[in-house]
C-alpha positions as CSV (number, residue, x, y, z in Angstrom):
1,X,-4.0,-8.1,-23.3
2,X,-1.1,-8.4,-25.4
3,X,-1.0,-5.4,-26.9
4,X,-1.5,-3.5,-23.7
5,X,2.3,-4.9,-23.3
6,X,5.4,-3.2,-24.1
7,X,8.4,-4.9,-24.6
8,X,10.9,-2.7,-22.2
9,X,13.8,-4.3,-23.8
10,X,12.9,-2.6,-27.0
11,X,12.6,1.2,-25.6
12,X,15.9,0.9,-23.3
13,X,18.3,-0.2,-26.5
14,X,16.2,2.7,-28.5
15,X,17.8,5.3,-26.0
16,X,21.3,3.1,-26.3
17,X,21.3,0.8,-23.3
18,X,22.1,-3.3,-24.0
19,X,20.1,-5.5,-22.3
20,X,19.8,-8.9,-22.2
21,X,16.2,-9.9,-21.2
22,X,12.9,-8.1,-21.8
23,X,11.0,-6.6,-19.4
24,X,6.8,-6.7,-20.1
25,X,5.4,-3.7,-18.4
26,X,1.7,-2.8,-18.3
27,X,1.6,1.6,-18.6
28,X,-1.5,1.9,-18.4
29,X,-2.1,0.1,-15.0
30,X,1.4,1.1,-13.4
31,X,0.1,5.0,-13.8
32,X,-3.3,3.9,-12.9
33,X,-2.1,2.8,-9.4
34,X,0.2,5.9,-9.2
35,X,-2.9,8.5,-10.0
36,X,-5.2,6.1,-7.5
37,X,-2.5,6.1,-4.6
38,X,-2.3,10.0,-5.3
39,X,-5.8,10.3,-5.0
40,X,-6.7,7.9,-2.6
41,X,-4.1,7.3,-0.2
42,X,-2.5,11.3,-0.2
43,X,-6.3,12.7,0.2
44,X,-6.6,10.4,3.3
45,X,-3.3,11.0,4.7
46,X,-3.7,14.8,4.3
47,X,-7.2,14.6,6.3
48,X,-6.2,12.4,9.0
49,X,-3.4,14.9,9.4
50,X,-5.3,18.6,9.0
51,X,-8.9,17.4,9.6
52,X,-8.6,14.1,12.2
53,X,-11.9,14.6,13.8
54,X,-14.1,15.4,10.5
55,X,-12.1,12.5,9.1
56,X,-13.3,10.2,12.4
57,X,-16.5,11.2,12.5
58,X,-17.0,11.1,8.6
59,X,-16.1,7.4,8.4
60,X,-17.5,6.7,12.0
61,X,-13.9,5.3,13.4
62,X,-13.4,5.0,17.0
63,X,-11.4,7.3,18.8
64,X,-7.4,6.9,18.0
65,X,-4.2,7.9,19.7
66,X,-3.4,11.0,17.6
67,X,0.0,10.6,17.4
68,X,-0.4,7.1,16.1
69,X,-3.4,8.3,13.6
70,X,-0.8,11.2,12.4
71,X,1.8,8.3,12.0
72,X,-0.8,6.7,9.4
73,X,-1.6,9.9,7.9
74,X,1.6,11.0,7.4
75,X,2.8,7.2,5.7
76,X,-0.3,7.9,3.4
77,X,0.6,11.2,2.2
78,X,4.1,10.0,1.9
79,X,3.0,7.0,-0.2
80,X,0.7,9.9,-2.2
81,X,3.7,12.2,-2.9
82,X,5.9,9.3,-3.8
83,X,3.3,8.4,-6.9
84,X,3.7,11.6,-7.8
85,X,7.2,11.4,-8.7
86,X,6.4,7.5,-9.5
87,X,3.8,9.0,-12.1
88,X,6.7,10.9,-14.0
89,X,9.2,7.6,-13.5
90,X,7.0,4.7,-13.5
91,X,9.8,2.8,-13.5
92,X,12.0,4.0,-10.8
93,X,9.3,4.4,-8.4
94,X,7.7,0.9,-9.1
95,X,9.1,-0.1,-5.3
96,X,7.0,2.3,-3.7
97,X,3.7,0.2,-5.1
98,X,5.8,-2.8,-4.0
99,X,5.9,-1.5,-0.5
100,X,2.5,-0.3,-0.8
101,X,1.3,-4.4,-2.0
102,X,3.4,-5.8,0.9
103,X,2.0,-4.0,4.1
104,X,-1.4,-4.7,3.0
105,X,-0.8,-8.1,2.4
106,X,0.7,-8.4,5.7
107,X,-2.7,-6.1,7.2
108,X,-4.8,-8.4,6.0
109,X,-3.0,-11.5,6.9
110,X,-2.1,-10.1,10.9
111,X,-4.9,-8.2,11.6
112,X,-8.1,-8.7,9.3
113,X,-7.9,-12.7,9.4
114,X,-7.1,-13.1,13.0
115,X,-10.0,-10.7,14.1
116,X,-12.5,-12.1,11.2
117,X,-11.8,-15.9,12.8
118,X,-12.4,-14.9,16.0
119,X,-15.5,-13.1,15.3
120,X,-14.4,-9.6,16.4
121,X,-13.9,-7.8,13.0
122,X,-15.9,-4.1,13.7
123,X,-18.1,-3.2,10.8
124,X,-16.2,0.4,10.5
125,X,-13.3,-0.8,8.9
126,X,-14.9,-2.5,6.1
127,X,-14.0,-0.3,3.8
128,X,-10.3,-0.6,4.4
129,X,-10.6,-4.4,3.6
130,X,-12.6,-2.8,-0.2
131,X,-9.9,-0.7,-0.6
132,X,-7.0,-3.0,0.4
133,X,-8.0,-5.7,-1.7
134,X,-8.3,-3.3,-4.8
135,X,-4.5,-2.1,-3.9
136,X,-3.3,-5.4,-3.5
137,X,-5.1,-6.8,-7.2
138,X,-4.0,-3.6,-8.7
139,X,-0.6,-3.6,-7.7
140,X,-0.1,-7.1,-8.6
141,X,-1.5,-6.4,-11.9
142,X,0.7,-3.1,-12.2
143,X,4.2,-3.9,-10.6
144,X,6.7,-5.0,-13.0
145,X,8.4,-7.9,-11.5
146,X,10.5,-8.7,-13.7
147,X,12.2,-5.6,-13.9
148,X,12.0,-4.7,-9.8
149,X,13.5,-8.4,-9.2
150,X,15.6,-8.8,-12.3
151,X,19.6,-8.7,-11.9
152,X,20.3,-5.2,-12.6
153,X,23.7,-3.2,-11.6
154,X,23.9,-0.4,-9.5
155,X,27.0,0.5,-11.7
């Protein structure tokens, strides 16, 4: 595992910076969770927005309030274009996964929990429990939290 670490302290005084505390960031998994947000989050956004009712009947979801549903989509394809710049800048964009790892923690804890306790959680979104919890593992495997919480000047 160690050696899938690089020292970020190390590259930023190689292109002349000074700084005073190293920063481990894991690549590999921070692009990972860009190309999977890409794939997986822009796809979905972009068929809730051009294909609602393929995209309903596909995953068997209960009618929505389309305006709401293009609100979703639209956040998703959002979230998918922001990886793409976060792909070339894994860096800069490493907020966007941290956004991304907060309003599914907050999903699951205000919405999955309450209607799993009471017994009313419906079978259809099942799959956005699978896929939240392999965002929310992901990201907190892949953000850099050092770095996105470290003292840093906007000088």
């Amino acid at each position: 595992m160690e050696r899938n670490l690089i020292r970020f302290d190390r590259i930023y005084r190689r292109k002349g910076g000074k700084m005073g505390m190293g920063f481990n960031v894991r690549w590999g998994w921070l692009k990972a969770m860009y190309i999977f947000t890409i794939i997986h989050a822009g796809g979905s956004g972009l068929g809730i927005i051009l294909i609602p009712s393929i995209m309903g009947s596909f995953f068997a979801w209960p009618s929505q309030d389309p305006i709401v549903f293009g609100i979703c989509g639209s956040v998703w394809v959002a979230f998918g274009l922001l990886s793409i710049l976060g792909f070339r800048s894994p860096l800069k964009f490493s907020p966007i996964l941290l956004l991304q790892l907060a309003y599914k923690v907050l999903w699951l804890i205000g919405v999955f929990f309450p209607f799993l306790i009471a017994g009313k959680f419906p079978a259809h979104a099942t799959g956005y429990v699978v896929f939240f919890v392999i965002y929310i593992i992901g990201d907190l495997i892949a953000i850099p939290f050092s770095y996105v919480f470290g003292k840093q000047s906007d000088r």
